[in-house]
C-alpha positions in Angstrom: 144.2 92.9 56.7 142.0 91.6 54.0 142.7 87.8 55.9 140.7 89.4 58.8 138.2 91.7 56.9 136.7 88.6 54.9 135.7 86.4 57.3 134.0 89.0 59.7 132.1 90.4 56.8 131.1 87.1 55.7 130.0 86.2 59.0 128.1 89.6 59.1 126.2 88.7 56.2 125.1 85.4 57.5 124.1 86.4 61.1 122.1 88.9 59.3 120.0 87.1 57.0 119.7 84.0 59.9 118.7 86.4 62.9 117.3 89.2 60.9 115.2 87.5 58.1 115.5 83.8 58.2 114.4 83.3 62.1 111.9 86.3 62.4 110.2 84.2 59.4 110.3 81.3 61.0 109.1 82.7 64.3 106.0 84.9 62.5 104.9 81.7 60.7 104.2 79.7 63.4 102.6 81.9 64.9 100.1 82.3 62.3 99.7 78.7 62.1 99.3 78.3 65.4 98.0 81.4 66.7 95.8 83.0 64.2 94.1 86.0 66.0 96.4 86.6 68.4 99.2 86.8 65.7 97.3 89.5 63.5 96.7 91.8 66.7 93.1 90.1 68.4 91.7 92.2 66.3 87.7 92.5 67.1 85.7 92.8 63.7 82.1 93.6 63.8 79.9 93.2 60.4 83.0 93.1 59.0 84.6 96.3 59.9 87.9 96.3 62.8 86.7 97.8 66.1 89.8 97.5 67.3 92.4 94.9 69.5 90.9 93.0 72.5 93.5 94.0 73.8 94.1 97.4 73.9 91.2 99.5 75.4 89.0 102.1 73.3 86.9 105.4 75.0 83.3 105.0 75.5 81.5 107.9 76.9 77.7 107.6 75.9 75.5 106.5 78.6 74.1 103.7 76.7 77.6 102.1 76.8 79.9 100.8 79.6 82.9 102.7 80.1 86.7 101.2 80.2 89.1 102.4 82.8 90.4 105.6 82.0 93.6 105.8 80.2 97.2 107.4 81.5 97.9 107.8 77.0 97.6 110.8 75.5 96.2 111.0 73.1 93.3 108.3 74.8 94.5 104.2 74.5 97.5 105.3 72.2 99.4 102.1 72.0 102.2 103.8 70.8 102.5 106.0 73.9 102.0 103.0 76.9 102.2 104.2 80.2 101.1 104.4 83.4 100.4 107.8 84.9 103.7 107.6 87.4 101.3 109.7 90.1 102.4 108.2 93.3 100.0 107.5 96.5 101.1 110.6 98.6 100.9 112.9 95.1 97.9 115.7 95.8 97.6 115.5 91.5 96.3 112.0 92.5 93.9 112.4 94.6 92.4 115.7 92.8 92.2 113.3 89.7 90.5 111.0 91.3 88.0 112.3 93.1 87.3 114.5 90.1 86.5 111.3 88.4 84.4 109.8 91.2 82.2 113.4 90.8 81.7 112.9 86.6 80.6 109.1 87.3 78.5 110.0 90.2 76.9 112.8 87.6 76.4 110.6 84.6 74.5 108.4 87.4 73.2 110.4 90.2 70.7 107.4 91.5 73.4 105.7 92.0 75.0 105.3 95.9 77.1 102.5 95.5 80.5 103.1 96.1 82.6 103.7 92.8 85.0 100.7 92.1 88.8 101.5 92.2 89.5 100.9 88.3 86.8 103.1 87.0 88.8 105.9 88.2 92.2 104.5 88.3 95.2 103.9 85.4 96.2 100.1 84.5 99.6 99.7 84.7 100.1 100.6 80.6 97.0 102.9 80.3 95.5 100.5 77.9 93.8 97.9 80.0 90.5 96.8 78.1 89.1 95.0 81.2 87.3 96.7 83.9 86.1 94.3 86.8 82.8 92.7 87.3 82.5 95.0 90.0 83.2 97.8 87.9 80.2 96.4 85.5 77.8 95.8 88.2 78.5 99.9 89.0 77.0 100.9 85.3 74.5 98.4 85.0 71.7 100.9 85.9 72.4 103.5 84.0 73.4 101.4 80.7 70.0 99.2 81.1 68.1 102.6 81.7 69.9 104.1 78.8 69.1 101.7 76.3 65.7 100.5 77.7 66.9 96.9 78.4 66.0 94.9 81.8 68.8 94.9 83.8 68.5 91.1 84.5 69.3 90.7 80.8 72.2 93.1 80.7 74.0 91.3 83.5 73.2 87.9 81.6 75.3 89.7 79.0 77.8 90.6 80.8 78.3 87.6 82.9 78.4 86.0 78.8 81.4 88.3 78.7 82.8 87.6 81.9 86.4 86.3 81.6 87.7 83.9 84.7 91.0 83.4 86.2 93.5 82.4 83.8 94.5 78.7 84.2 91.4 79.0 86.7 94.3 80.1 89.4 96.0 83.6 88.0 94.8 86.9 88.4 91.2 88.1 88.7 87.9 88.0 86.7 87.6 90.7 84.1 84.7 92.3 81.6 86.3 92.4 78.2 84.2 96.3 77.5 85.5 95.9 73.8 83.4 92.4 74.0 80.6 93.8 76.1 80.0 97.2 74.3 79.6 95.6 70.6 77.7 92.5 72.4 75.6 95.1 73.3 74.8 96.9 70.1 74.2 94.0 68.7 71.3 93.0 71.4 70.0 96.6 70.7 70.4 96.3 67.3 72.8 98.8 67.4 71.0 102.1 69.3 73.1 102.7 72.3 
């Protein structure tokens, strides 16, 4: 018995301090060395202070701001809870969400008649999506420009400044980064939304 008990303990021992210290060391290493930012979280800092991840999404409700997608966590862009809402097309809880969502944006901008972009009042697929579409900016333009007393022409220079393309100039589609724009933003105003 102890034949058989000795090796399989050894071999215990050594599978856990390859695959459980030794390579997740290995692996987290290079990718500080070769990944900086994205390896400690894309972390935004502004004046020195964290903001937040680039890549996980953040409430903004003041006009002077542009809004992200609304989120599916609860509580609001809780990493720890991702997750899309799991409301189906034909699901009347849907569509009462949102049209009540078209109706608060269509209050917070009553002189505006476009029509309201899909992902301002629709879930990403983990209900932390950061990125609303150009689209989506070009919808809140007005009312962020009037908001903080800024010409609209230089607000959408900002925002096409923050304008992210295609990835490998083939994949997906162009996205507005709000946790880019929004601090951008600030610091143009010097920081009065």
């Amino acid at each position: 018995m102890r034949a058989e008990i000795r090796p399989a303990l050894v071999l215990l021992g050594a599978f856990t301090l390859l695959t459980g210290i030794a390579y997740p060391a290995a692996v987290t290493g290079a990718a500080r060395a070769l990944f900086p930012r994205q390896a400690e979280g894309s972390l935004i800092r502004v004046n020195g202070t964290i903001r937040g991840s680039a890549l996980i999404g953040q409430a903004f409700s003041g006009a002077g701001y542009f809004w992200s997608r609304p989120s599916a966590t609860v509580p609001t862009y809780n990493a720890a809870a991702s997750s899309g809402s799991n409301l189906g097309p034909t699901n009347p809880a849907l569509a009462e969400a949102l049209t009540g969502r078209v109706v608060a944006l269509r209050a917070a901008d009553p002189a505006n008649s476009a029509p309201v972009p899909v992902d301002l009042v629709t879930f990403s697929g983990s209900g932390l999506d950061p990125h609303i579409s150009p689209a989506a900016a070009a919808y809140q333009l007005a009312r962020v420009a009037r908001a903080r007393g800024i010409p609209v022409a230089r607000m959408q220079q900002l925002v096409d400044a923050t304008t992210e393309g295609r990835a490998f100039g083939v994949l997906g589609e162009p996205r507005v980064n709000v946790l880019a724009l929004n601090p951008a933003l600030d610091r143009l105003a010097g920081g009065n939304p």
